[in-house]
C-alpha positions as CSV (number, residue, x, y, z in Angstrom):
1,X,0.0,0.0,0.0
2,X,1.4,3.3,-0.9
3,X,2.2,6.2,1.3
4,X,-0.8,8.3,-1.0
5,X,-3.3,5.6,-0.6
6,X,-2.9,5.3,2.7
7,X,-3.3,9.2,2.9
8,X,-6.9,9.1,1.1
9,X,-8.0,6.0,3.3
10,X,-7.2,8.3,6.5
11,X,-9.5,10.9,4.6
12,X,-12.4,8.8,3.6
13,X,-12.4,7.4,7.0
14,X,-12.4,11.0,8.7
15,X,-15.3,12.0,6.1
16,X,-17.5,9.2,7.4
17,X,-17.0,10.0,10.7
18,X,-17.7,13.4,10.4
19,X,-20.6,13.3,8.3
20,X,-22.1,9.4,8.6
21,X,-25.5,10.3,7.7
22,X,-23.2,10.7,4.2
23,X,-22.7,7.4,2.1
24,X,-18.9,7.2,1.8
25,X,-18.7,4.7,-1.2
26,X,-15.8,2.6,0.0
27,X,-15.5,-1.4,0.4
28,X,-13.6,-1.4,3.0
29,X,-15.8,0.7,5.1
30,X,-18.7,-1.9,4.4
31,X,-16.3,-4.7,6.9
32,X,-16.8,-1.3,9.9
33,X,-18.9,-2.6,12.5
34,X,-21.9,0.4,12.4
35,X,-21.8,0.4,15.7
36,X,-18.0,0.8,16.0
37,X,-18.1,3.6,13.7
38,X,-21.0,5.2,15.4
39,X,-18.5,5.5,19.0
40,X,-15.5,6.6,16.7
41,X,-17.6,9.4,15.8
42,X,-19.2,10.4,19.2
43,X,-15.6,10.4,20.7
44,X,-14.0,12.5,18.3
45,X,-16.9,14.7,18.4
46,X,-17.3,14.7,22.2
47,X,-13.6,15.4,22.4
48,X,-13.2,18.5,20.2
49,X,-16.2,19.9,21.1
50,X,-15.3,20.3,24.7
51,X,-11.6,21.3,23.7
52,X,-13.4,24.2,22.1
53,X,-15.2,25.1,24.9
54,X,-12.3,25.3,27.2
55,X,-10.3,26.9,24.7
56,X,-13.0,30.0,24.5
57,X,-15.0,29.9,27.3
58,X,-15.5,33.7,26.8
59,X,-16.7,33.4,23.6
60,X,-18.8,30.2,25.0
61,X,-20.0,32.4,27.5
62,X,-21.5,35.1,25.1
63,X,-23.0,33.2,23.6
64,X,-26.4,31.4,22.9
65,X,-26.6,28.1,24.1
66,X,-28.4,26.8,20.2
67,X,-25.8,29.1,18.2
68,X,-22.8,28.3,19.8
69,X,-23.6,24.3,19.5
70,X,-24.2,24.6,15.7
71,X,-21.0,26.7,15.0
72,X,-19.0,23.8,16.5
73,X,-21.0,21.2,14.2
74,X,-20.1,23.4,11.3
75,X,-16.8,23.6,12.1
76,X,-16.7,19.7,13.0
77,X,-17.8,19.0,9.6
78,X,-16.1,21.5,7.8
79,X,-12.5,21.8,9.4
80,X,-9.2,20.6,8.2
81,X,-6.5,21.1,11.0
82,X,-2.9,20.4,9.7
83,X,-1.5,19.4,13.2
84,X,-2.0,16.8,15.6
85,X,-1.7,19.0,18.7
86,X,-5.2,20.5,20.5
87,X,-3.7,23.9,19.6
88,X,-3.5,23.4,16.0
89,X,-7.4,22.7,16.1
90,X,-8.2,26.0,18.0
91,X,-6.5,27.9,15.4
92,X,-8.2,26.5,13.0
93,X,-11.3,27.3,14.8
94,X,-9.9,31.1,14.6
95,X,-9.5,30.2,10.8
96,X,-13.3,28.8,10.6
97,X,-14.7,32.3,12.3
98,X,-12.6,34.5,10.2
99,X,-13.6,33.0,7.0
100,X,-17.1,32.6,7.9
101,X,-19.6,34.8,9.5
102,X,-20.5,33.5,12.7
103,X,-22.3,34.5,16.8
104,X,-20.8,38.3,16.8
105,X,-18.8,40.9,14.8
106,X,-15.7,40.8,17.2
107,X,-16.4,36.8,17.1
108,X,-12.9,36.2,15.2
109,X,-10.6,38.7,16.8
110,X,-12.3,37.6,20.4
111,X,-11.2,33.8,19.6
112,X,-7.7,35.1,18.5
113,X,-7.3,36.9,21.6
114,X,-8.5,33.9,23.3
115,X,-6.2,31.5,21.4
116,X,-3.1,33.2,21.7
117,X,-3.4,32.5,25.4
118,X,-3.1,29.1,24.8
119,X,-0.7,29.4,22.1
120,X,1.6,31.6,24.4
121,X,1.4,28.7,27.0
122,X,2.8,26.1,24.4
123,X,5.3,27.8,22.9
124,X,9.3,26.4,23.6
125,X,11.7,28.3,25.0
126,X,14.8,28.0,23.2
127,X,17.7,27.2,25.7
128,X,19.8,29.9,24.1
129,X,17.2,32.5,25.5
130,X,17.9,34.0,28.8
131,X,16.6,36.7,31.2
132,X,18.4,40.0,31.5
133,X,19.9,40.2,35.1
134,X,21.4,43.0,34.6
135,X,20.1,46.6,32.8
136,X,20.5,46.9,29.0
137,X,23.6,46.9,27.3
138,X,23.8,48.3,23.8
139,X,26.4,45.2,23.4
140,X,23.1,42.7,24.2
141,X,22.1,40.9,21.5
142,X,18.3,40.8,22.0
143,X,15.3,39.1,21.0
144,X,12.0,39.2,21.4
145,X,10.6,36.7,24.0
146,X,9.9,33.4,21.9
147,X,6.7,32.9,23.3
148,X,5.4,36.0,22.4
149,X,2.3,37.0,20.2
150,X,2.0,40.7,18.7
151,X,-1.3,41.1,17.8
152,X,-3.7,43.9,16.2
153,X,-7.0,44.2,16.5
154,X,-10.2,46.4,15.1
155,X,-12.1,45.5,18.0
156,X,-11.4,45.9,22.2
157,X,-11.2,42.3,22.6
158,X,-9.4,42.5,26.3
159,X,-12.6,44.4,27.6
160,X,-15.2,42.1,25.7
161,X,-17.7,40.8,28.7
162,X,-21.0,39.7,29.8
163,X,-21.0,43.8,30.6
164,X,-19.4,44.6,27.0
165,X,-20.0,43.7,23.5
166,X,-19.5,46.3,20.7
167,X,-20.8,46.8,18.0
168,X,-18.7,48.6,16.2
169,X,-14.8,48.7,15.2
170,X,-12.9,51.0,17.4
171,X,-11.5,53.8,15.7
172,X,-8.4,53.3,16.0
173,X,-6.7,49.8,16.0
174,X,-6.3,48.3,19.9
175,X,-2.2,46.2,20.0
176,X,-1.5,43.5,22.4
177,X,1.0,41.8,22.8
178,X,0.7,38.0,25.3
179,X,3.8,36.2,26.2
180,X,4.8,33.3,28.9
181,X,7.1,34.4,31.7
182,X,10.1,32.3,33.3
183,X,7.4,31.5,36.1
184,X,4.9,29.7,33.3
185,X,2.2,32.9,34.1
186,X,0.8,34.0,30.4
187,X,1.1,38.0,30.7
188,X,-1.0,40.6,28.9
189,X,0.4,44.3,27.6
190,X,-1.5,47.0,25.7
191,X,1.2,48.6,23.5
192,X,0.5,51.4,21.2
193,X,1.1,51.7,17.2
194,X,5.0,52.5,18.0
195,X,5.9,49.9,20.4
196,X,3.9,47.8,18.1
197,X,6.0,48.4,15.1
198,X,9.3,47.8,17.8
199,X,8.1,44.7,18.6
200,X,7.3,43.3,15.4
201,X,10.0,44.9,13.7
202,X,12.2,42.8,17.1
203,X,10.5,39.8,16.0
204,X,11.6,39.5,13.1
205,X,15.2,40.3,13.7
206,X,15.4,36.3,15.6
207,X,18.5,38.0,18.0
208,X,20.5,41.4,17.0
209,X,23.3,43.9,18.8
210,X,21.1,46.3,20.3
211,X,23.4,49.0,18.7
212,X,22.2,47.8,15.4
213,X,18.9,47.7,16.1
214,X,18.3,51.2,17.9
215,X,20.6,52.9,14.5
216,X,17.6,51.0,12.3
217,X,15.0,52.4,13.8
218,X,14.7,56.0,12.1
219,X,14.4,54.8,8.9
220,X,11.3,53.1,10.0
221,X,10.1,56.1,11.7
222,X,11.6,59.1,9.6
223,X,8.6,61.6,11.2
224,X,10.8,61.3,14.9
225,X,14.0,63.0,15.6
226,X,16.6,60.1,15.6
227,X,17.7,61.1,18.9
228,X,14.7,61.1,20.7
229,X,13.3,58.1,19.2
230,X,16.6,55.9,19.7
231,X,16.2,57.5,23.7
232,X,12.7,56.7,23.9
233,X,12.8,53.1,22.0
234,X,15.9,52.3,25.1
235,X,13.5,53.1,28.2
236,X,11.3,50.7,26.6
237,X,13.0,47.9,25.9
238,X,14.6,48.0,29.0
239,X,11.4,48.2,30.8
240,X,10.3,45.3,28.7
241,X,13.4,43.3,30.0
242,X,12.7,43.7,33.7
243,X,9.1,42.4,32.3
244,X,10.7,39.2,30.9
245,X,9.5,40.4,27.3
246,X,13.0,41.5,26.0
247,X,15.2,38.4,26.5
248,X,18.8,38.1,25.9
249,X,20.0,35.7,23.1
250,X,23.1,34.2,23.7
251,X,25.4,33.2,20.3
């Protein structure tokens, strides 16, 4: 049996169990026990659908009891998640919301913020990452901590509650950014547009001289004196090291 046919067997099988009211013409299938196939499919269903509840309970929370059980049997019958882990299945549940319109207009963005959480908990921590000890040294090579998420947003998702669901898009975009400290506690920082643009710009960089990086940063920002920007882009990053945000990358 070949690697491919193997591949489509997997498929088939998964189609049936997702949909069995669906005829999936394959002989094989015909020597499945009914029954057997009938407790493959309430387990896999039973199983995702409560990861998806603990992975958003405050999208769970918001909503109806009737619309948020028929989103997950859409998205049961509809998703394809390319990992094996439970994370990989609630961001394709992120994926399902964005692409379809679904319980609230924040809906998406709410079940990103949501997700990231979990994502920020998984995340490694590469052992040539360290904590700064010491304040900033324009030496440092830095890096952005590797469980970090930078994230934009149209709506306020970190005030979304029983007491709070807009409407609306703010007018203005809302930046977050959620990482995992040394002590396993997920933190949460509102950043604005600049810091934002730091981060990510940080993020990308995967460990650089802090020299180098502070002398980049008026040609990103051209509209700020050099000085004052390198001065003010400093004090942060070294705030964001006592915070465990800015790590230290060792070569």
């Amino acid at each position: 049996m070949s690697s491919q046919t193997l591949k489509q067997i997997q498929n088939r099988f998964v189609e049936q169990l997702k949909t069995p009211e669906k005829a999936v013409e394959e002989t094989w299938l015909k020597d499945i026990e009914g029954r057997r196939l009938a407790i493959y499919q309430r387990l896999l269903r039973n199983n995702l659908f409560r990861f998806i509840d603990n992975a958003f309970p405050v999208l769970k929370k918001l909503s109806r009891e009737q619309a948020w059980s028929e989103v997950k049997e859409r998205f049961f019958r509809n998703f394809s998640s390319q990992s094996p882990y439970f994370t990989g299945i609630a961001e394709s549940f992120v994926e399902y919301l964005r692409e379809h319109d679904e319980l609230f207009v924040f809906a998406a963005e709410l079940a990103h913020y949501e997700w990231a959480e979990i994502a920020a908990e998984q995340k490694a921590w590469p052992q040539n990452y360290t904590c700064f000890q010491q304040p900033l040294n324009e030496n440092h090579i830095v890096g952005l901590n590797p469980t970090a998420i930078v994230a934009s947003y149209e709506y306020p998702v970190d005030e979304i509650g029983s007491d709070f669901q807009p409407e609306k898009p703010l007018t203005a975009p809302r930046f977050l950014v959620v990482f995992r400290d040394t002590a396993s506690s997920v933190r949460f920082i509102r950043i604005n547009a600049m810091t934002y643009l730091l981060l990510t710009e940080l993020q990308n960089s995967n460990g650089v001289v802090l020299r180098n990086f502070l002398q980049r940063l008026p040609e990103l920002l051209p509209q700020w004196p050099a000085e004052q920007l390198q001065q003010g882009a400093l004090q942060t990053l070294q705030r964001f090291s006592e915070q465990q945000l800015l790590i230290m990358v060792k070569n």
